[in-house]
N, C-alpha and C positions, 0 to 999 in steps of 0.2 A: 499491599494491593498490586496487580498483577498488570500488565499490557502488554500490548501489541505494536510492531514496527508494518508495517504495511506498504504496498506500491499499487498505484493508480493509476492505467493508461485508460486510452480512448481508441486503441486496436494494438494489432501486434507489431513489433517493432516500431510501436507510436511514442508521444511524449509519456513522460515517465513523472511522475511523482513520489517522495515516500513520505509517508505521515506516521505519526504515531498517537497510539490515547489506548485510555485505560478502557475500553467498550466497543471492539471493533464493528458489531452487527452497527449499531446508533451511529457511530461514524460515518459508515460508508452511506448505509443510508440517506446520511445531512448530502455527502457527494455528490451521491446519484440523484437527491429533490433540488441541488442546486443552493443546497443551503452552507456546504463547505468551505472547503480555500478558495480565496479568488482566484489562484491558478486553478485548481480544479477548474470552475465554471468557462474561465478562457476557455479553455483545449477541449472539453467539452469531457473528461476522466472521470466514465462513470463504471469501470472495469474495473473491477478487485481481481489483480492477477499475483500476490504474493502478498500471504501472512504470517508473522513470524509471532507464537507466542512467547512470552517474559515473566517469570514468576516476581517481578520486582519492577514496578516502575522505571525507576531507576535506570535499571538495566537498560529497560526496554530505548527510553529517552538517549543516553548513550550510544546504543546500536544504529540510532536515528541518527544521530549527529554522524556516526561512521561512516554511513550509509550516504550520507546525503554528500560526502567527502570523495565519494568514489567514484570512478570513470565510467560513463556510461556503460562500456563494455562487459563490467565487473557486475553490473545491477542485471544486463539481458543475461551473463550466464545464469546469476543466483535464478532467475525466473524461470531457466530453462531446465535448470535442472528440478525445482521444486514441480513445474507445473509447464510441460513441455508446448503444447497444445495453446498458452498463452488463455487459458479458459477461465470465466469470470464465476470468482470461488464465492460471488456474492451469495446464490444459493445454498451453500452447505452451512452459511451460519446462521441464518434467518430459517 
């Protein structure tokens, strides 16, 4: 089974989140109805601004833990250069 590493803000250059799970459309969704992380609903993270798929859970789960290890500086590049614009990719998966 396959997933996704994912990052959640609430504008650009705002608080940063990263999650991971096997179902990214249902996730973000839970997010954005307030049904997510209880950090989600604090900061209010209902912007899906980076997706990373993972042919292997595993992986993906992994990537998360790396990810969640690094400097915030390291997470605004990976976003700028995936998705410059800071635009909510919640639309292309739904």
């Amino acid at each position: 089974m396959g997933g996704w590493v994912y990052i959640m803000t609430n504008k650009r250059d705002g608080v940063l989140y990263v999650g991971v799970t096997a179902d990214i459309a249902a996730r973000v969704t839970q997010h954005r109805s307030g049904e997510g992380a209880a950090f989600c609903r604090r900061y209010g993270l209902k912007r899906l601004v980076y997706a990373e798929p993972h042919d292997d859970i595993r992986d993906a789960i992994a990537r998360e833990k790396a990810m969640k290890a690094w400097k915030r500086e390291w997470k605004v590049e990976l976003i700028e250069k995936a998705n410059a614009e800071w635009s909510d990719l919640y639309g292309t998966l739904v």
